[in-house]
Every structure is written in structure tokens, then in C-alpha cells.
C-alpha positions in Angstrom: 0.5 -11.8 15.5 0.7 -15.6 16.2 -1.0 -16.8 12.7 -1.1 -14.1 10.9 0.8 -13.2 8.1 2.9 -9.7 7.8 1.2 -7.0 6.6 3.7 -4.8 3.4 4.3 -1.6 3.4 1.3 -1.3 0.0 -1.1 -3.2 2.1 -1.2 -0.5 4.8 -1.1 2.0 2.1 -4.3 0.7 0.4 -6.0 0.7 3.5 -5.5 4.3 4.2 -6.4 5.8 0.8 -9.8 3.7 0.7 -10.4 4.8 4.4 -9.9 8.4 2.9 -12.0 8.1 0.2 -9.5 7.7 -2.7 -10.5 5.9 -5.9 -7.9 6.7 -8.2 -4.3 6.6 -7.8 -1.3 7.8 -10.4 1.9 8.1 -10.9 5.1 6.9 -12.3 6.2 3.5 -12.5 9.7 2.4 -11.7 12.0 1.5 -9.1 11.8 4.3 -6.6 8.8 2.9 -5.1 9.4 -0.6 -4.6 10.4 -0.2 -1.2 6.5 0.8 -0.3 5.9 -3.2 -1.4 
């Protein structure tokens, strides 16, 4: 990965719910998710 920056945790999440077709996304704010950024 020499030059490239580290992908987070959110950014490979993003890219598997547009590769699956998702367009909307909820839930509940807070805390317990922080960890997936």
C-alpha cells in the first residue's frame, strides 16, 4: 500500500452496501458505532 492512504472500517462498509444495491441506510445514532469509523 506504499502511497496509499488506509482505508476505515465505514469506507469498506460503503463500498459493500452500494455493491449490493443499497440506497438507504437507518439506524440509531450514538456511540456504539463509532468503532465501524
Amino acid at each position: 500500500m506504499a502511497g496509499q492512504a488506509a482505508r476505515t472500517g465505514g469506507e469498506w462498509l460503503v463500498d459493500a452496501l452500494q455493491a449490493e444495491g443499497v440506497r438507504h441506510v437507518f439506524g440509531i445514532p450514538g456511540v456504539h458505532n463509532l468503532a465501524i469509523y
